[in-house]
Structure formats: structure tokens, C-alpha cells
KEBA-914635 format. One line per 8 residues: their letters; for each residue x, y, z of N, C-alpha, C. Coordinates in Angstrom, 2 decimals, m for minus. Layout:
% KEBA-914635
A) X,Y,Z,X,Y,Z,X,Y,Z  ...;
END
This chain:
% KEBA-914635
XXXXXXXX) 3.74,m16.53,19.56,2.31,m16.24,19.44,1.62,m17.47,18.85  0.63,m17.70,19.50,m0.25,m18.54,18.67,m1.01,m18.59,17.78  m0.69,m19.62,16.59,m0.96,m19.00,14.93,m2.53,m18.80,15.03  m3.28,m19.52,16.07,m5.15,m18.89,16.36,m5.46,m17.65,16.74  m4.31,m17.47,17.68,m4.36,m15.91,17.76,m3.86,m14.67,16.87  m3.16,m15.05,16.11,m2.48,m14.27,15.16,m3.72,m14.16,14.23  m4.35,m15.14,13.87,m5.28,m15.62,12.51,m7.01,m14.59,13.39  m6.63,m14.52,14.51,m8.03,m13.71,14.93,m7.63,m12.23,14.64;
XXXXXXXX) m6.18,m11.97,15.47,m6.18,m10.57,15.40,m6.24,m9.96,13.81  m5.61,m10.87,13.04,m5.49,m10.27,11.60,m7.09,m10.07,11.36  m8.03,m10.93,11.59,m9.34,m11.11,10.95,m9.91,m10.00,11.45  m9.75,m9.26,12.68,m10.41,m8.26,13.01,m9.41,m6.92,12.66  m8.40,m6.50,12.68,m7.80,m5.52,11.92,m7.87,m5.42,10.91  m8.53,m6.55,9.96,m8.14,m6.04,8.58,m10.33,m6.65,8.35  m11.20,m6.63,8.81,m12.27,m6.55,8.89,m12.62,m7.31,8.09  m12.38,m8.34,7.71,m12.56,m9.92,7.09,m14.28,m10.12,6.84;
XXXXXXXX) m14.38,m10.14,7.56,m16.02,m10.27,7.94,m17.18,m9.49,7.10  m16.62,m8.39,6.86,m17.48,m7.38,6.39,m17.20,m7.01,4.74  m16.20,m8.22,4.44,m15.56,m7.60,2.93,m16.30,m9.10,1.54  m16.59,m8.94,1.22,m16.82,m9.90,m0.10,m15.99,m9.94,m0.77  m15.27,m11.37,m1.19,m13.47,m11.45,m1.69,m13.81,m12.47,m2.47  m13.08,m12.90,m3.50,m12.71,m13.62,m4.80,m12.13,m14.39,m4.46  m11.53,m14.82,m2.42,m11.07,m16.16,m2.07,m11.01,m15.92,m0.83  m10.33,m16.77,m0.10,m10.84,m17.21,1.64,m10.13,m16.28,1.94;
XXXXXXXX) m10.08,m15.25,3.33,m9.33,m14.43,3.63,m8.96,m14.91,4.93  m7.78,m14.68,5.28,m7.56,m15.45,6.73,m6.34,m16.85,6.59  m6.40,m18.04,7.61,m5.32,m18.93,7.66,m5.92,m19.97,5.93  m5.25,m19.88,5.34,m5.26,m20.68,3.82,m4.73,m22.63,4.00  m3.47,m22.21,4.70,m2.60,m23.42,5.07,m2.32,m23.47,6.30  m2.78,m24.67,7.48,m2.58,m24.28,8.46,m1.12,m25.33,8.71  m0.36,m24.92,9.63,0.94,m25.14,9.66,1.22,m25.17,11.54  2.34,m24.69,11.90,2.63,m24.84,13.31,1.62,m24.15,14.22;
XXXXXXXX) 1.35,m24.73,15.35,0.62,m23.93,16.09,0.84,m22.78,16.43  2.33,m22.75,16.86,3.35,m21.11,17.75,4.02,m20.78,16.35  4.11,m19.36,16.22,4.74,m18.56,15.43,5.65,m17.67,16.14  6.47,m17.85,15.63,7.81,m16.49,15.80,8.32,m15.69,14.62  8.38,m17.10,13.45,8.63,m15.99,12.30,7.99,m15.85,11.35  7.79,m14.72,10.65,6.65,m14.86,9.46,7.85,m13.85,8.66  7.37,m14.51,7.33,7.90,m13.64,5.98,6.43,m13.21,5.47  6.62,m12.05,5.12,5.57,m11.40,4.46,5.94,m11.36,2.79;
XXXXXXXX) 4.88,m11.02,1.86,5.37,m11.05,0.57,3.63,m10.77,m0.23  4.68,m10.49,m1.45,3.36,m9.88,m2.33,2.16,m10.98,m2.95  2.95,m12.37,m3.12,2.25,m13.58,m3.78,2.76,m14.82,m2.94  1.61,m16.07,m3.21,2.41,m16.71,m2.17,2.76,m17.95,m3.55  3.91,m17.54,m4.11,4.73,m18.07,m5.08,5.76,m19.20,m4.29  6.13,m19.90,m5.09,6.86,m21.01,m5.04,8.03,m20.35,m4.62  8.95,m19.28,m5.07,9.75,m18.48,m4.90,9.92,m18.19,m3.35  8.63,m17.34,m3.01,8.39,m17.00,m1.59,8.74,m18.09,m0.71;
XXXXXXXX) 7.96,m19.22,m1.04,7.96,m20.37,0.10,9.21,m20.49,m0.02  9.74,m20.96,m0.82,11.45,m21.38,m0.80,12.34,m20.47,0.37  12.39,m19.11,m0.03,12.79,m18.15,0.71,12.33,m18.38,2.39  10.80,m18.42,2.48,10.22,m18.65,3.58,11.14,m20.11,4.72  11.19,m20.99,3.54,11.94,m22.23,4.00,13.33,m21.92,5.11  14.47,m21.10,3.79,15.15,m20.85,3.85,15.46,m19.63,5.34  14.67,m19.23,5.73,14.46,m18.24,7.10,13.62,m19.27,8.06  13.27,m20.26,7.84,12.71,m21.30,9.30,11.92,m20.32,9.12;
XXXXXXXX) 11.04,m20.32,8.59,9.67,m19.01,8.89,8.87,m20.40,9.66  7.81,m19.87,10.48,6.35,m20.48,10.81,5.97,m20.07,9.96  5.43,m18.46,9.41,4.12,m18.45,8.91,4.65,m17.88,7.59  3.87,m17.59,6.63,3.84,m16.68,5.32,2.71,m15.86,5.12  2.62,m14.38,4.67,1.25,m13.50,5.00,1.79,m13.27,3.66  0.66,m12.98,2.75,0.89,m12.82,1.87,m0.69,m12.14,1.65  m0.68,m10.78,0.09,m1.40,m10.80,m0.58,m2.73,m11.15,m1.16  m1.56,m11.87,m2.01,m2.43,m12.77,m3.40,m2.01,m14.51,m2.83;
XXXXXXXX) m3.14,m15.22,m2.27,m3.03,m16.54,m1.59,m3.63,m17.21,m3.09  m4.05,m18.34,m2.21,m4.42,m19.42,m3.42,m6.12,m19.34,m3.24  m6.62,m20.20,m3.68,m8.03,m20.90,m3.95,m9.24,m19.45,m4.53  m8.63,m19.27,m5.19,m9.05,m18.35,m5.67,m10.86,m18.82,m6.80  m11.68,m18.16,m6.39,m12.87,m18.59,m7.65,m12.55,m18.68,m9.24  m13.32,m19.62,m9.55,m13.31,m20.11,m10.82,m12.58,m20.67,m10.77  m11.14,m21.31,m10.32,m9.55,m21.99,m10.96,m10.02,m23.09,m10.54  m9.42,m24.21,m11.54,m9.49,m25.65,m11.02,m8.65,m26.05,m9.78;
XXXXXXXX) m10.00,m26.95,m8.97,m10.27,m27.19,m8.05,m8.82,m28.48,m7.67  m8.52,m29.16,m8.55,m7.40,m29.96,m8.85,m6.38,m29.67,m8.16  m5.61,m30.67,m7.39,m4.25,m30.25,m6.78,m3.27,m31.14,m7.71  m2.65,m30.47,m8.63,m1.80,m30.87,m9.93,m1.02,m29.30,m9.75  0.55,m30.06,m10.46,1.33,m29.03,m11.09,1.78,m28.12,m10.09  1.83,m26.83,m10.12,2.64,m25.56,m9.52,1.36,m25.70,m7.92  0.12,m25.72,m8.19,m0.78,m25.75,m6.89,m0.24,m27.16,m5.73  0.51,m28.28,m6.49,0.65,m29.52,m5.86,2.03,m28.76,m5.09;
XXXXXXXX) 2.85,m28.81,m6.09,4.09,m28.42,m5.64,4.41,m27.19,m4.16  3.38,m25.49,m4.29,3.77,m24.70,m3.58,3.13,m25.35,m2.22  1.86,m26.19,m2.50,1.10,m27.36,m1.01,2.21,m27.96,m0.11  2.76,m28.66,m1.33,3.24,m29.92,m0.92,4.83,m29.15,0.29  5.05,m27.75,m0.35,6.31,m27.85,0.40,5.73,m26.85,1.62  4.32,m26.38,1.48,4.23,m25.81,2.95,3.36,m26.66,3.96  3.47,m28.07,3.22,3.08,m28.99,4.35,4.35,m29.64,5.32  5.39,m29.89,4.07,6.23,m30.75,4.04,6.66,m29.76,5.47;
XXXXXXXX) 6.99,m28.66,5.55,7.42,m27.46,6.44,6.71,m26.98,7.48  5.63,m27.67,7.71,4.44,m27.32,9.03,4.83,m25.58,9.09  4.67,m24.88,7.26,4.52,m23.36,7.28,2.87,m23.11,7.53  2.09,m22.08,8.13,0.98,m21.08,7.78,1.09,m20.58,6.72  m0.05,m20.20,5.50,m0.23,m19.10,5.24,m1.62,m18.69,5.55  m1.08,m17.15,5.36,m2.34,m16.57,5.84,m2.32,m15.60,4.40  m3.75,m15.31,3.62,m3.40,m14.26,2.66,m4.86,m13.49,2.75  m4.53,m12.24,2.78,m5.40,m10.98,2.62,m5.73,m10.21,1.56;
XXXXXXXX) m7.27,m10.34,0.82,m6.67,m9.52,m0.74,m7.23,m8.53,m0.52  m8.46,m8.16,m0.84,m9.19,m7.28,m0.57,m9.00,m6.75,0.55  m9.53,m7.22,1.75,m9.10,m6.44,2.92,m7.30,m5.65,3.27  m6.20,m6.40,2.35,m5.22,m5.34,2.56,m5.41,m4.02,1.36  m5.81,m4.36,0.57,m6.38,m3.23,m0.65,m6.76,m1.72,0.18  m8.12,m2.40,0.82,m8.78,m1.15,1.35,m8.77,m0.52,2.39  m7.46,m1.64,3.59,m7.78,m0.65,5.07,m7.29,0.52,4.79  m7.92,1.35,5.85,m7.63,3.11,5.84,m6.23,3.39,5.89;
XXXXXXXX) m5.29,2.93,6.50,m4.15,3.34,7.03,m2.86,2.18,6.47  m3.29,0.83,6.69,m2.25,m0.27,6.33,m2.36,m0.84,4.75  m3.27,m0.12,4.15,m3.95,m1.00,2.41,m3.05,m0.28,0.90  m3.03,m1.48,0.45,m2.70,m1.07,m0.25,m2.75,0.69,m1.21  m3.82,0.97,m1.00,m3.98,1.89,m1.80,m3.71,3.21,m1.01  m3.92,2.82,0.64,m3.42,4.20,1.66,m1.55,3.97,1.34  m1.22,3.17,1.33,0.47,3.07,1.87,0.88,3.71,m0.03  m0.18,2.81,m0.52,0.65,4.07,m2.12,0.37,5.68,m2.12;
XXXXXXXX) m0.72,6.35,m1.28,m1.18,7.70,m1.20,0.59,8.15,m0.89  0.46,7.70,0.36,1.73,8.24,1.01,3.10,8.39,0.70  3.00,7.29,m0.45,4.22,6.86,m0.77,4.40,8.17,m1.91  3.39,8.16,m2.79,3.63,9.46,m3.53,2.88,10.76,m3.44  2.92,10.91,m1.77,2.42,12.37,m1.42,1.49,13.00,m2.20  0.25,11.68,m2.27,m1.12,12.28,m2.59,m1.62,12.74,m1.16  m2.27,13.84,m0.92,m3.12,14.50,m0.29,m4.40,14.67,m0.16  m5.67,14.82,0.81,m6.87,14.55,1.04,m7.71,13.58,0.39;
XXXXXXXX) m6.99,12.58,0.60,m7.70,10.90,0.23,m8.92,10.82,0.79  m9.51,10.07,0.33,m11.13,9.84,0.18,m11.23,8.39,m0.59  m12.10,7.72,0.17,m12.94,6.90,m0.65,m14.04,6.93,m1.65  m13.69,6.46,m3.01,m14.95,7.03,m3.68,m15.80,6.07,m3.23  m17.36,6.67,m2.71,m17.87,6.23,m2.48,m19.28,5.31,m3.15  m19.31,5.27,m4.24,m20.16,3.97,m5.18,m19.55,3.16,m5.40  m18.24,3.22,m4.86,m17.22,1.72,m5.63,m17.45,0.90,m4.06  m17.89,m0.64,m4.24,m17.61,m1.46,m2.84,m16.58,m2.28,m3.23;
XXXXXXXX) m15.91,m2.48,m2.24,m15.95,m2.63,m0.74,m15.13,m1.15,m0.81  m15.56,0.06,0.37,m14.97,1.21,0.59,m13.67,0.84,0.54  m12.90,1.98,m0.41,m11.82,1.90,m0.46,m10.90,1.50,m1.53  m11.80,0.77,m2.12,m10.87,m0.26,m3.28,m10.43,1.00,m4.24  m11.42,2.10,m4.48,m10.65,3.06,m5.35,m11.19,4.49,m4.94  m9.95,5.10,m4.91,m9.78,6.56,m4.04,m9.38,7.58,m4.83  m9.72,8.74,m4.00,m8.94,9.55,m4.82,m8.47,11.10,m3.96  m7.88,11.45,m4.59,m7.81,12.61,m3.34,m6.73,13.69,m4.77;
XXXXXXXX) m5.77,14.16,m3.90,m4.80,15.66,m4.94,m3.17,15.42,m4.38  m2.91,15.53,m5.39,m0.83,15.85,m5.17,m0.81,16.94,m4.81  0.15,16.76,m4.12,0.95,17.80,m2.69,1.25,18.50,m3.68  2.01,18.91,m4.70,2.44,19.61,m5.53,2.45,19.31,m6.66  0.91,20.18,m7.78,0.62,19.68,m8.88,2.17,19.37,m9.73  1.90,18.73,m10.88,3.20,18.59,m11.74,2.68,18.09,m13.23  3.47,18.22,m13.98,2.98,17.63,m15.19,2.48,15.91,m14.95  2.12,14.99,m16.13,2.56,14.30,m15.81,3.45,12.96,m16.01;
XXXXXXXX) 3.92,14.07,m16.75,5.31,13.30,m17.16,6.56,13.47,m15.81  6.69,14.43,m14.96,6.81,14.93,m13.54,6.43,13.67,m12.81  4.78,13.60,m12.75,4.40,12.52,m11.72,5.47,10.97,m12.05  5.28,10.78,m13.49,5.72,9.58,m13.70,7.59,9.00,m13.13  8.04,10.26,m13.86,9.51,10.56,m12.69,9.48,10.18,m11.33  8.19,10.57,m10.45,8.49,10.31,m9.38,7.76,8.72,m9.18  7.08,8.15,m9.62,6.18,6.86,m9.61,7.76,6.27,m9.77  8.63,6.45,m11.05,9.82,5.75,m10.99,10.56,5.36,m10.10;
XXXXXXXX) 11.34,6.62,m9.40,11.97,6.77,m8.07,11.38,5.84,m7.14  9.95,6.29,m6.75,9.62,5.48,m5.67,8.73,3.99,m5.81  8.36,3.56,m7.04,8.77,2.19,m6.82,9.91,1.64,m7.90  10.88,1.99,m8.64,11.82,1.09,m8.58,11.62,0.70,m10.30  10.37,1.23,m10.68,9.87,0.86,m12.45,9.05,1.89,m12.97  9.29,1.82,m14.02,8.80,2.87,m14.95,7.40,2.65,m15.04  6.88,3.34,m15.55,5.04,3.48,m15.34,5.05,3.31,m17.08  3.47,2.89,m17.43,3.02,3.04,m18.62,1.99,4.21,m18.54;
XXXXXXXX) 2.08,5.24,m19.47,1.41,6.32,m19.30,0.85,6.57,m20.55  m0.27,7.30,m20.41,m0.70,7.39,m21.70,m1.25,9.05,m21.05  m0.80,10.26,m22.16,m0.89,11.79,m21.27,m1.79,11.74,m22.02  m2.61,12.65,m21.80,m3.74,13.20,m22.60,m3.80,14.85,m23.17  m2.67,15.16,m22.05,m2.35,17.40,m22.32,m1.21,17.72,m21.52  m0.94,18.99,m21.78,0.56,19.29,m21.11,m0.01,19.83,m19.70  m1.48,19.87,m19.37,m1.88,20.80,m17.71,m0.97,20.09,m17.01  m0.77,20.71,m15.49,m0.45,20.05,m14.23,m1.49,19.30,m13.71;
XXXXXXXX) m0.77,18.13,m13.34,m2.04,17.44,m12.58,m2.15,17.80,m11.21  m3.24,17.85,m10.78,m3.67,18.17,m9.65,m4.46,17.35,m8.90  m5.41,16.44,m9.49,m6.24,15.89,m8.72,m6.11,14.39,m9.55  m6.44,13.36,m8.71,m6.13,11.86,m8.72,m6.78,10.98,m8.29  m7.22,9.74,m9.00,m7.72,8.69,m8.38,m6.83,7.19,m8.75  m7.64,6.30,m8.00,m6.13,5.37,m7.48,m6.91,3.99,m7.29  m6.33,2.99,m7.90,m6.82,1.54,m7.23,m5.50,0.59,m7.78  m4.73,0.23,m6.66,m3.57,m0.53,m6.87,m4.27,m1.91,m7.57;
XXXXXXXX) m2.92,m2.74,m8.03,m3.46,m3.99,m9.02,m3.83,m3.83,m9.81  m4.86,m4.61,m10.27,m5.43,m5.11,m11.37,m6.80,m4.17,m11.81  m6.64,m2.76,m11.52,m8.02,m1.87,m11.44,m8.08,m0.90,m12.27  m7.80,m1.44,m13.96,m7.86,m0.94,m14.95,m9.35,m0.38,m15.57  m10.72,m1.31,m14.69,m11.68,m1.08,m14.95,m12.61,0.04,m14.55  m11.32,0.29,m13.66,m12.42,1.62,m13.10,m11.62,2.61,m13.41  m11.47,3.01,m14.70,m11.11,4.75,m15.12,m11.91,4.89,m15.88  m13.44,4.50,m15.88,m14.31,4.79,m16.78,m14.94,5.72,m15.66;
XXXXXXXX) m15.18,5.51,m13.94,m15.57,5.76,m12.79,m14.66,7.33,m12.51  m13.23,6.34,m12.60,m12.24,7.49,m12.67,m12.43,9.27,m13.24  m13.16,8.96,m14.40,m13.33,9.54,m15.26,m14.68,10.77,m15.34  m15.84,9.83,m14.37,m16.86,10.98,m14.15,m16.68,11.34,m12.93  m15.53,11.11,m12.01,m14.98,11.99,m10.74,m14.65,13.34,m11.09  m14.45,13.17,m12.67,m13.71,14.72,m12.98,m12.05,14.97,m12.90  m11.54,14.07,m12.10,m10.07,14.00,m11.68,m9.12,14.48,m13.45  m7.91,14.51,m13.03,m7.13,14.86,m13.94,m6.24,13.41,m14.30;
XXXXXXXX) m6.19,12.51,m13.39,m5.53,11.22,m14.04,m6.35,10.01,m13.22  m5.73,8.89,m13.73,m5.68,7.41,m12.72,m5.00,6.62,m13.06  m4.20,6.56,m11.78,m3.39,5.52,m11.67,m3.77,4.04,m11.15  m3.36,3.12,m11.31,m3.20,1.37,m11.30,m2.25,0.79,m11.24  m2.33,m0.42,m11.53,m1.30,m1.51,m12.01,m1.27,m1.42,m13.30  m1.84,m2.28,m13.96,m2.06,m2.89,m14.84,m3.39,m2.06,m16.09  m2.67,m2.77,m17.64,m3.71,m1.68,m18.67,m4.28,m2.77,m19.35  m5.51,m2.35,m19.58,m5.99,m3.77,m21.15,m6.27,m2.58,m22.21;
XXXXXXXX) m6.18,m3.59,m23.64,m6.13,m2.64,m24.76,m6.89,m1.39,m24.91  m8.41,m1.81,m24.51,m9.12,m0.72,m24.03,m9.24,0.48,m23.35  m8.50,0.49,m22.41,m8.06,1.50,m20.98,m7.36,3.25,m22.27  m6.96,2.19,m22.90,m6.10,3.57,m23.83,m7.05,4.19,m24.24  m7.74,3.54,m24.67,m9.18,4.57,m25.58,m9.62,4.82,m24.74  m10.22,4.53,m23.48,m10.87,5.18,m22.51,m10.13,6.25,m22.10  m9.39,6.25,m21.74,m7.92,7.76,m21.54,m8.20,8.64,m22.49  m8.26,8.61,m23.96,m8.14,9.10,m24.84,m9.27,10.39,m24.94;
XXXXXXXX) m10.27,9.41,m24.85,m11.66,9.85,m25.43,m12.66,10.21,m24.38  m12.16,10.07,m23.03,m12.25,10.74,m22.19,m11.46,11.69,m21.28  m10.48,11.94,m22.09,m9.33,13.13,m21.72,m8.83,13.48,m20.36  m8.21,11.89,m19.82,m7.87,11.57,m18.61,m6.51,10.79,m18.33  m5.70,11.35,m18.13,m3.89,10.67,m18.19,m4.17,8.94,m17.22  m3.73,8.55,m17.56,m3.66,6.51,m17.39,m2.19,6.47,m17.28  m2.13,6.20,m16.23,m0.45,5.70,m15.93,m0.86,3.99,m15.04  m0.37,3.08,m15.73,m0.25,2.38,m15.19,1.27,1.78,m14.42;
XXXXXXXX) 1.10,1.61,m12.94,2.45,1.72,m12.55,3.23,0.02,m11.99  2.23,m1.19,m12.23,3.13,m2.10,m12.41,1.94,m3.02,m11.21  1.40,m4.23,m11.24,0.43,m4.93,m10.18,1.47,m4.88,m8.86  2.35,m5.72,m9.27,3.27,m5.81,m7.57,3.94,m4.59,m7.70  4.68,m3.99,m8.19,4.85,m2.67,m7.61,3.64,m1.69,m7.17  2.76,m1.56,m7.36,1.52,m0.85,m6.25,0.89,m1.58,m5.52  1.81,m2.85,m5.50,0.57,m3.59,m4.13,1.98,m4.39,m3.39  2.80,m3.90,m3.20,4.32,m4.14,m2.16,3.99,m3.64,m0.98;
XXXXXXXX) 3.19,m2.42,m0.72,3.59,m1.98,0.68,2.20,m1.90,1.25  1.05,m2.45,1.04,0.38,m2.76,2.16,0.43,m4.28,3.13  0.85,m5.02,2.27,1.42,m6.29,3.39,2.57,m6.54,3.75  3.49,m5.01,3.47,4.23,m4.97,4.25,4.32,m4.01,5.48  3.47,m3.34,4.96,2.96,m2.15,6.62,2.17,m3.39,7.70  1.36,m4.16,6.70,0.79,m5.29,7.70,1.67,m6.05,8.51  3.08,m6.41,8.27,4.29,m7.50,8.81,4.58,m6.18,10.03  4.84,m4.79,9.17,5.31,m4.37,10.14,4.74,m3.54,11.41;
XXXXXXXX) 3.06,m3.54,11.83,2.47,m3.47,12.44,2.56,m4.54,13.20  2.29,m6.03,12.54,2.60,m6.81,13.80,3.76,m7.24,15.01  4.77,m6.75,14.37,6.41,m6.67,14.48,6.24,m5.92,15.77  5.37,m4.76,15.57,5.60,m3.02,16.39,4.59,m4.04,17.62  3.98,m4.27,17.59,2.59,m5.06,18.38,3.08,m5.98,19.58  3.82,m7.11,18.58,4.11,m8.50,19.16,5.32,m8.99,19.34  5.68,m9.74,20.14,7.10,m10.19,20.08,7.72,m11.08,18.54  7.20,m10.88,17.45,7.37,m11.39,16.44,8.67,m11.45,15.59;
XXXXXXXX) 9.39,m12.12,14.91,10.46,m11.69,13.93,9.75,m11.48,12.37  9.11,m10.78,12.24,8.44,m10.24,10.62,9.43,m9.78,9.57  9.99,m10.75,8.32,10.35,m9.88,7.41,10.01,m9.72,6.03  10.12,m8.57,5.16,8.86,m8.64,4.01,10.28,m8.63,3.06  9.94,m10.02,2.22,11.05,m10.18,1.17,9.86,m10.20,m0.51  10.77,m9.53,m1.20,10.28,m8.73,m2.03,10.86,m9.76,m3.49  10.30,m10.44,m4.15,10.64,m11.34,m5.09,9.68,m10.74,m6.33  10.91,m10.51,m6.92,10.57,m9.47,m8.44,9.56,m9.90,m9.24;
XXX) 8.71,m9.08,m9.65,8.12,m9.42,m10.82,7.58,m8.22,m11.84  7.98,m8.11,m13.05,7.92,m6.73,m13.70,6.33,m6.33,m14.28  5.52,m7.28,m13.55,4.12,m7.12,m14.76,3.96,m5.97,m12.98;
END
């Protein structure tokens, strides 16, 4: 496939155009023209590329890409280094943040619904870009010390939780990553918890004192399987070799 064509179809499946993002969405590093193999992955870490190397990849789809606002503009250090070896390698990357977050079906935050058999998802709708935080009900209320058991199981790490009462939870809202800021939002939904990634000192008192369970369940562990439903949509699509290698990280 041709990496122009690959770099269109992604831009229109994952609606590029219509999303306001915190960095370029689309080809980042452009690399070989023809693609056959792409590694998918959560960050496009030094780690990744190596790996990427190591599989003759063409391309890398990733996440969390580079050139992100505000960071120095400077090509020094870890930014010189992860450049220098996906030039040295005529690799692509391509990275999606926002737009893998929110599609309906491939985003981050749909592929976590599913993953822990939340039921009648919804976009809340005052939060933009649609999607970024949802909420919907568990298939089968549970405590949630229950829920957290299963957050374990199915990604692989323990959650930080902060309970607020012994009820069953029943109803839920959700923004994978770094979306500690919205359980204040969370919170006049009425829902019984919210889950995330990631907590700042604050988030606890907000839980507290608004009597709403906070489980935070880990940034790359709730944001693993929408760019990898993305590898493996294109896989199902195209004559492609797509594989999503998963390089640890416990935050």
C-alpha cells in the first residue's frame, strides 16, 4: 500500500479534520513510500522504534506521536535520537491522539466500554470533541471493589481507587488517559463512579466531597486497545502485515 494512501484513509476514518488536537494528526515522519509492515503501539518511544526496526516495519501508528504544543521546538537529546533512527530506517510514523480517543467503535474509550462490559454508552455531550468522555451502565452492577477485580483481570494492573460507599455500582463515566479533570463533569452526570488513567492530588477530594468512586486504571493501560483495533482494522481491510507490540509502562 502506498504510505499516501494509507495516510488518507486513516485521515478520513478517524475524522482528522473535524477534531482540534494538542499535535499534528496524521503522517508525523515521512519514511518509505510502499508499506507492508506497520507496528502499532501506544507511544512512539525509542523502545517502539527499536522493536519497529527489529520487524523491518515501514510504518509505526502510534497514539501519543511527537510535536506536541508547548515542548521545545529543539531537536536535542531523546527527540534527536527517536528522529534520527526513523530516518536512518526510511520508517513512517503516523500518530492519532484525539481522534483514536473518540471514534465510536475503534477509540479508545469505545474498545475500553467493551472491554469491561459497560453497556448503553453515550457521549456526554458538553464535553468536545464528542466522545472524549462517556458514559453509559455495567452489564452487571457490582461493588466497587468487584469492578476493580475485574479492571485487574482485564488490563493486566491494579487500579487506584478511591470508594466512596459499599452501593453497587451501576452507572459510569469514562475518559481513558490523562482525564482526571473531568470527574468534576463526571460528577453532575449523577453517575455512581469515573474511571481514567491517571489521578492528581486533587481528584481525591473531588471523589470525596462529591461522593463519587475514582478508580484510576493506569494512562497506557486504558489507552492499549484503540490503536490496536486501529492496526487491526487495517489488517481486516488491506493486504497489510499489522502488529501491535505492547512495551510496558506502569504509570
Amino acid at each position: 500500500m502506498k504510505s499516501n494512501e494509507l495516510v488518507e484513509y486513516l485521515n478520513q476514518l478517524l475524522d482528522t479534520k473535524n477534531i482540534n488536537d494538542y499535535c499534528p494528526n496524521g503522517l508525523q515522519v515521512e519514511g518509505k513510500s510502499t508499506i507492508n509492515k506497520i507496528v502499532t503501539g501506544v507511544t512512539a518511544s525509542e523502545m517502539l522504534i527499536d522493536a519497529a526496526i527489529e520487524q523491518n516495519a515501514d510504518a509505526i501508528l502510534v497514539h501519543h506521536g511527537y510535536f506536541w504544543k508547548g515542548e521545545s521546538q529543539v531537536v536535542t537529546g531523546l527527540k534527536k535520537n527517536r528522529l534520527a533512527k526513523l530516518l536512518k530506517h526510511d520508517i513512517n510514523l503516523l500518530a492519532y491522539h484525539l481522534p483514536v480517543d473518540v471514534h465510536a467503535t475503534l477509540g479508545n474509550n469505545a474498545q475500553l466500554a467493551s472491554l469491561l462490559d459497560i453497556i448503553d454508552v453515550a457521549p456526554v455531550k458538553s464535553v468536545k470533541p464528542k466522545g472524549v468522555l462517556m458514559q453509559g451502565k455495567l452489564k452487571t452492577p457490582m461493588t466497587v471493589q468487584d469492578f476493580g477485580e475485574l479492571i485487574t483481570a482485564k488490563l493486566q494492573r491494579t487500579p487506584l481507587i478511591n470508594a466512596v460507599n459499599d452501593e453497587l455500582v451501576t452507572s459510569i463515566a469514562w475518559c481513558t488517559g490523562g482525564g482526571q479533570g473531568y470527574i468534576d463533569t463526571a460528577a453532575e452526570l449523577g453517575v455512581d463512579a469515573f474511571l481514567t488513567g491517571e489521578a492528581s492530588e486533587q481528584t481525591i477530594h473531588s471523589s470525596r466531597e462529591f461522593g463519587i468512586h475514582f478508580i484510576a486504571a493506569g494512562h497506557h493501560a486504558t489507552e492499549r486497545y484503540g490503536i490496536k483495533a486501529v492496526g487491526e482494522h487495517l489488517a481486516s481491510e488491506f493486504d497489510l502485515d499489522v502488529e501491535f507490540i505492547d512495551i510496558h509502562n506502569p504509570v
